[in-house]
N, C-alpha and C positions, 0 to 999 in steps of 0.2 A: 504493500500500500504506500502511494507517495502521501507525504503531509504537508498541504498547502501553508508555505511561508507565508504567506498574504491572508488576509483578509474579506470574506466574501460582499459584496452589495447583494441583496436581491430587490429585483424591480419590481414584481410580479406576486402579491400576496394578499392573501383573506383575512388579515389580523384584527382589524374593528370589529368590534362585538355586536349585534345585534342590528344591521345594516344588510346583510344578505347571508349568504350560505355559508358565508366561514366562521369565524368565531362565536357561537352562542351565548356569552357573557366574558365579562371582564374578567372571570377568574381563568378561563379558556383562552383569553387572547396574552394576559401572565405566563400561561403553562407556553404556549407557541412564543413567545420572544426569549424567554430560557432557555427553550429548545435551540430554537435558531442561532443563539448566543454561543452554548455549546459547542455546536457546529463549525461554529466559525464567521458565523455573520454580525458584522461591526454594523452593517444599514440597511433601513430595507423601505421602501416604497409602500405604502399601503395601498392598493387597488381594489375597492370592492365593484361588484357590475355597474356599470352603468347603461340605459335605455335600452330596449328590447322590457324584457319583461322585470327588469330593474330602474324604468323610467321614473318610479316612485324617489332614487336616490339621489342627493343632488350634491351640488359640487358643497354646499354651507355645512351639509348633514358626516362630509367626509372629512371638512375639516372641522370641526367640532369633535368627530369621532376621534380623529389623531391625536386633537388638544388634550383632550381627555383620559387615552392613555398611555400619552407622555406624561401626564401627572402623576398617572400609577406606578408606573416604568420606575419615574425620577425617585417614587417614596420609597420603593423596593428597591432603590442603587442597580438597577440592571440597567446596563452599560450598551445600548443598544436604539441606535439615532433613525428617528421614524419620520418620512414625510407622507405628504397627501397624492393621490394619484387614481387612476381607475381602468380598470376592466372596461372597454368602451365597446359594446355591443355596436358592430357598423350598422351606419343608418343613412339615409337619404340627406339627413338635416346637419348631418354629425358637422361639415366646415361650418353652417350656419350659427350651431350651437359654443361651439368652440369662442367663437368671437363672441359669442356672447357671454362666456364664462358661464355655460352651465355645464358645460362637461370639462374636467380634469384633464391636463396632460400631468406625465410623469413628472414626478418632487413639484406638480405646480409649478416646472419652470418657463412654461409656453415655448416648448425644444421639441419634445418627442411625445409622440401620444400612441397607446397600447391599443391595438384595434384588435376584436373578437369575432371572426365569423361565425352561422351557427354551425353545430357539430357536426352536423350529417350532409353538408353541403359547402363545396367552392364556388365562388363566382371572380370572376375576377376585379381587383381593386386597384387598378391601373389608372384608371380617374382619378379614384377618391384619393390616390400617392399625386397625382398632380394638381388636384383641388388643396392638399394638405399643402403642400413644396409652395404653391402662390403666399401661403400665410405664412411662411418660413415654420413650416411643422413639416416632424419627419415621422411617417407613420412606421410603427415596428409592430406584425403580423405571432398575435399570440398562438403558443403551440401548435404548429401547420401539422406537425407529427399527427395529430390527437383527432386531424379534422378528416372525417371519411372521404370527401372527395379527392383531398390530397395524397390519400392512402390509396387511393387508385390511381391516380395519374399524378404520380410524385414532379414531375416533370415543369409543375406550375410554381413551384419553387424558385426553379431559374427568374420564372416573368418578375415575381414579386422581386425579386434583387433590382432585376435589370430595370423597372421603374421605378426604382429608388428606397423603396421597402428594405425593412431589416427584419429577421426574424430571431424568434426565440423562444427556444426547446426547454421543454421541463423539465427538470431532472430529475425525477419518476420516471418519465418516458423510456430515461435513457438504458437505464437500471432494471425496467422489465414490467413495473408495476402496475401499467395499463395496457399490458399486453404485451404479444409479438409481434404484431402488424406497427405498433405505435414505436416500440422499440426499434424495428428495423430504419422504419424512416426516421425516427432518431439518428441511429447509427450510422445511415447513409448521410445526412444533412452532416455529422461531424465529417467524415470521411472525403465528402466533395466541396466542402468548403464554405457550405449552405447556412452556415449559422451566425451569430454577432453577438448574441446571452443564452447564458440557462439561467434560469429562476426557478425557482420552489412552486410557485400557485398553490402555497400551503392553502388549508382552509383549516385544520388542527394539526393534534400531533398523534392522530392514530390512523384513520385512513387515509387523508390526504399531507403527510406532514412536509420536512424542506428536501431533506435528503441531498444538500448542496456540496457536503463532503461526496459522498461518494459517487456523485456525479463529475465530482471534480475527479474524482481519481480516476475512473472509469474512461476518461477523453485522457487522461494521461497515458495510460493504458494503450488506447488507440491511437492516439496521433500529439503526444509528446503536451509536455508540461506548459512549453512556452502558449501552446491555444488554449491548455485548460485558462491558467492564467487570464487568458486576454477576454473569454467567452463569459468566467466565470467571476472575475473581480475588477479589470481594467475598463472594458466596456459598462459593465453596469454601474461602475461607480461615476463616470461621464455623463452619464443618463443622471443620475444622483444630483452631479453641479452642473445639468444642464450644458452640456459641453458636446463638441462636434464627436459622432463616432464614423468609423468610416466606415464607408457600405461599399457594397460588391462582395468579392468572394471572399474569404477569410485564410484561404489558403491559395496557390497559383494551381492553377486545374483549368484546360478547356473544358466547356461546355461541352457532357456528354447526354444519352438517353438517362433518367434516371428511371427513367420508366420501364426498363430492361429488367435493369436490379430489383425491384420488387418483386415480392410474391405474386400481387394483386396487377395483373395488368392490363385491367378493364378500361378501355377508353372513357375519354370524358366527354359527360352527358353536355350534348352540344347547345343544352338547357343555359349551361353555365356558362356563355359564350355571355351574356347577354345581364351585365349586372344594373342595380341603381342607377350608377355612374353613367355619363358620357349617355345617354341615351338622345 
């Protein structure tokens, strides 16, 4: 096992209590920043859902949430720096909203904002990456691994880079714990270059906990310390102070099929040609 010199950021997490599907009270989202602490995480982003069928949460309600336990955090001396951020369910409205400051980018620094498709479908967000880029916001595509469409035509991957997208793999994913199909394109995203963060998308600490150690060791394993490093502590800590990250590939690789490499190599549904965007 290698042991991360560094110190982890995670971007990507369910730790406000009583706001959506992650934390159930205050003494839950205690037990998940100890956890995390543990582990190795010095910061972490709080992201609960936002719009889709989390419209009810708002950007005052998130920060209120953080305010609050950082004041728990600070009375317990747990050594662990939280900002405001979200889960942002893509939506029609989403640039709209943005400028309007109802929806969250990450640490709140108006840099990067965490976009969510739903689970069981890709469409493409090649717009919405150039709608975002006019506002100087850079969209970063949560867990593409985890998203059914992607898991059949892993290949859409490449698109989201090359229009400017960043993505970022769980590190559950990587590790086995939502599967093999989820792992694979894990696997392959580190291996081709496909990746920019892991995060946790904790939501507690028994079935969805951070697992950022051994996600980190696990890309070490695969393709050497210096990307665990940059996927798992470098990058996300820029996203943290709001700072440039670079996009495109994360390792030198031409563009191949990735679509080969899968298990799953059902074409994609020409459904998906056709998103919100650009219409």
């Amino acid at each position: 096992m290698v042991t991360n010199p560094l110190l982890f950021t995670d971007i990507h997490c369910h730790i406000i209590p009583c706001i959506d599907d992650g934390a159930k009270n205050i003494a839950e989202s205690i037990l998940m920043a100890n956890k995390a602490v543990l582990e190795g995480t010095k910061a972490l982003i709080a992201t609960p859902h936002q719009l889709g069928s989390n419209s009810r949460v708002t950007a005052d309600a998130i920060k209120n949430g953080v305010a609050l336990l950082r004041d728990q955090l600070n009375s317990q001396d747990i050594e662990l720096t939280i900002l405001p951020g979200a889960d942002v369910r893509i939506d029609p409205e989403l640039p709209k909203l943005l400028k309007q400051g109802k929806v969250l980018t990450l640490a709140d620094r108006d840099k990067h904002v965490l976009l969510e498709l739903p689970h069981d479908t890709y469409y493409p967000i090649d717009q919405l990456l150039k709608s975002l880029r006019k506002q100087g916001l850079v969209g970063i595509l949560s867990h593409p691994e985890r998203n059914r469409g992607i898991i059949k035509n892993p290949d859409v991957m490449w698109d989201v880079i090359e229009a400017g997208g960043l993505l970022q793999i769980t590190a559950a994913s990587l590790t086995g714990v939502f599967g093999s199909s989820c792992q694979e394109i894990a696997e392959l995203a580190v291996d081709e270059g496909l990746i920019h963060f892991i995060a946790s998308d904790a939501h507690d600490t028994k079935h969805r906990p951070f697992g950022m150690q051994e996600a980190f060791n696990t890309i070490c394993d695969m393709a050497g310390e210096k990307l665990a490093d940059l996927v798992c502590c470098e990058n996300p800590a820029r996203v943290f102070e709001g700072d440039d990250v670079k996009g495109g590939l994360v390792v030198k690789t031409a563009r191949r099929s990735t679509q080969k490499r899968a298990k799953k190599t059902n074409k994609q549904n020409k459904g998906f040609r056709f998103g919100w965007f650009g219409r």
